[in-house]
C-alpha positions in Angstrom: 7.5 131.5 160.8 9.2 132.8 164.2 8.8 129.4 165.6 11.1 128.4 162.5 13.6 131.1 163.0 13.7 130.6 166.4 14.6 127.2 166.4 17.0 127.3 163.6 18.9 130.3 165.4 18.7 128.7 168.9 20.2 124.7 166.9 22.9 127.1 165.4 24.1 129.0 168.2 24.2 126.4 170.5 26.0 124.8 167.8 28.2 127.8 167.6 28.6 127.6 171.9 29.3 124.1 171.9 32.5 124.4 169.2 33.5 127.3 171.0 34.3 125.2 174.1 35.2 122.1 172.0 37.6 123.8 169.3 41.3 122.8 170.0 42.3 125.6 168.2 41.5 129.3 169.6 41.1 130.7 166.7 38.3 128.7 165.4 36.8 129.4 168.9 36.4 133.3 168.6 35.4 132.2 164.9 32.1 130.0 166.5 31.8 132.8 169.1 30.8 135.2 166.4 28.3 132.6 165.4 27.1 132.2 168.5 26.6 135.9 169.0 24.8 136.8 165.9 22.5 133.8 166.5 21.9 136.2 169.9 21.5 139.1 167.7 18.5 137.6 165.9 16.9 136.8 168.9 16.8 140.1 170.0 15.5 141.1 166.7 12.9 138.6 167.0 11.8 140.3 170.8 11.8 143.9 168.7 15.1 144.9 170.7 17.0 146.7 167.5 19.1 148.4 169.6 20.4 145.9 171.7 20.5 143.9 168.5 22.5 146.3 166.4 25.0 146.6 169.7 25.5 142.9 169.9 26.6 142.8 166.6 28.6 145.9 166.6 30.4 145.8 169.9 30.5 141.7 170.7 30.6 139.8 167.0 33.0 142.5 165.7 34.8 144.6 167.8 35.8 142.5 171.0 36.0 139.5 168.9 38.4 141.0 166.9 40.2 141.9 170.0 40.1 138.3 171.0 41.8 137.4 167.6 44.2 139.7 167.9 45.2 138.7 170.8 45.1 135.2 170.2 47.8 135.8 167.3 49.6 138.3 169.4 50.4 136.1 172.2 50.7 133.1 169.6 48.5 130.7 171.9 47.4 129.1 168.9 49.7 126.1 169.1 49.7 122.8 170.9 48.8 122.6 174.6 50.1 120.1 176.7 47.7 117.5 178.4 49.2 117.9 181.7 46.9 120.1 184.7 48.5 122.6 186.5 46.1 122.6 188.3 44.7 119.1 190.3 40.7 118.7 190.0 39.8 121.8 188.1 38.2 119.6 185.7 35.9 118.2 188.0 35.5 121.4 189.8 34.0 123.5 186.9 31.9 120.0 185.7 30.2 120.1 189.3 30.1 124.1 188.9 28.6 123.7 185.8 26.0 121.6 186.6 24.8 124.1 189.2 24.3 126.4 187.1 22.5 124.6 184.7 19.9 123.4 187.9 19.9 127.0 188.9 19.2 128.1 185.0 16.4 124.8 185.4 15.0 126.0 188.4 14.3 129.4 187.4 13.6 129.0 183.7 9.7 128.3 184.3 9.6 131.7 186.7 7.7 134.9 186.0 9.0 138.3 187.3 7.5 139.4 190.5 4.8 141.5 189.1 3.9 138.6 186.6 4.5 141.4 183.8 6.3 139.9 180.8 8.5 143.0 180.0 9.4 146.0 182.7 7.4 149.0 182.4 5.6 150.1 179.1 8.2 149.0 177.2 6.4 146.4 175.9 4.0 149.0 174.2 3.7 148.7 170.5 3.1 152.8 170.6 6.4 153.2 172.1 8.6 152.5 168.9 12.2 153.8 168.5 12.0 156.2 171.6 13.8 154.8 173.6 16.3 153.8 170.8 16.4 157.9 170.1 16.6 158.3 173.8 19.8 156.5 174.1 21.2 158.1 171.0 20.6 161.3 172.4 21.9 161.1 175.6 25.1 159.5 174.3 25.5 161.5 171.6 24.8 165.2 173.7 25.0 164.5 177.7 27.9 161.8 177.2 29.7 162.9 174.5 33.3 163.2 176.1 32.9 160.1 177.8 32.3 158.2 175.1 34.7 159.9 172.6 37.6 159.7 175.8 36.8 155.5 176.0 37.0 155.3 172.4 40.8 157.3 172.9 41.8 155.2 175.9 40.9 152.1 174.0 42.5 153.1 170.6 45.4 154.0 173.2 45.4 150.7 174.6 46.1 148.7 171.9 48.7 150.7 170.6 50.1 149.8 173.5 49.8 146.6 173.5 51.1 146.3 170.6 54.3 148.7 171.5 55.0 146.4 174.7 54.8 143.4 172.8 57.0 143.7 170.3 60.0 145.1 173.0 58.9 142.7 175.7 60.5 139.7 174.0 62.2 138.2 170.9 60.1 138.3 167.7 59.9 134.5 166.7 59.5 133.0 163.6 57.0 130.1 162.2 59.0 127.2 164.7 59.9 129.5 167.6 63.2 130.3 165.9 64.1 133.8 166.8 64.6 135.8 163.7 68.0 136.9 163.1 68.8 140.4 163.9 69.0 142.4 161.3 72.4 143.2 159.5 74.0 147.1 160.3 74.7 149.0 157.3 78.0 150.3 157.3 78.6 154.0 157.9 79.0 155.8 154.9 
């Protein structure tokens, strides 16, 4: 049964990784890059990683996804691109970058860690359970409290922003890069 899952997540999210660089549109990429990154999730279920599960699908397939989106429709870089390169031989830069990584991901795919232990520590302990799931709920939740609450401000802060400079930073268009007309002044009464 894990030797089904397994392969049916892995086919689907390298389906999912493979229309994410193939999608003309970027929208349908973040789409496939959710895809992709619950496919991740279930593998770290399978490995009994819940909480690195839960945070993959909490922080990556929803919240900086949704930023991506956002800013996708923000910045409306949904349309057309040209053909043309800015940039000469960029294409066959990242092909021959690519393919070193994929030897260097080759190479040291068959490798063990230097102890020959498949998991650091005792982690790998069927004892050890949720501790260190309520270890890292209690440390974030008491020790790091105003941290985390002061990102969560920052970021809420930031997009606000973002928002706020883009809508002064230039006109508002419409669906064919019209600008919309400005609105009419009432008259003073």
């Amino acid at each position: 049964m894990t030797a089904v899952l397994f392969f049916a997540f892995a086919a689907l999210a390298l389906a999912g990784a493979i229309g994410v660089v193939l999608a003309r549109n970027p929208v349908y990429s973040a789409l496939l890059l959710v895809v992709t990154l619950v496919s991740v999730a279930v593998f770290f279920l399978m490995q009994d990683a819940q909480l690195v599960a839960a945070v993959q699908i909490i922080v990556y397939a929803s919240a900086i996804v949704v930023l991506f989106l956002f800013v996708i429709m923000l910045l409306g870089v949904d349309r057309q691109e040209t053909i043309i390169e800015p940039l000469r031989g960029q294409r066959i830069l990242a092909l021959g970058l690519g393919g070193i990584l994929l030897a260097q991901i080759l190479f040291l795919g068959g490798r063990v860690w230097a102890t020959g232990a498949r998991c650091v520590e005792d982690a790998c302990r069927p004892e050890a359970g949720g501790a260190n799931v309520e270890a890292v709920a209690r440390s974030m939740f008491t020790t790091y409290l105003w941290p985390f609450e002061i990102t969560a401000a920052l970021l809420a802060i930031a997009v606000v922003g973002g928002v706020v400079i883009a809508r002064r930073g230039g006109a508002v268009t419409g669906g064919d890069d019209e600008p919309l007309p400005e609105p009419a002044e009432e008259p003073a009464t």
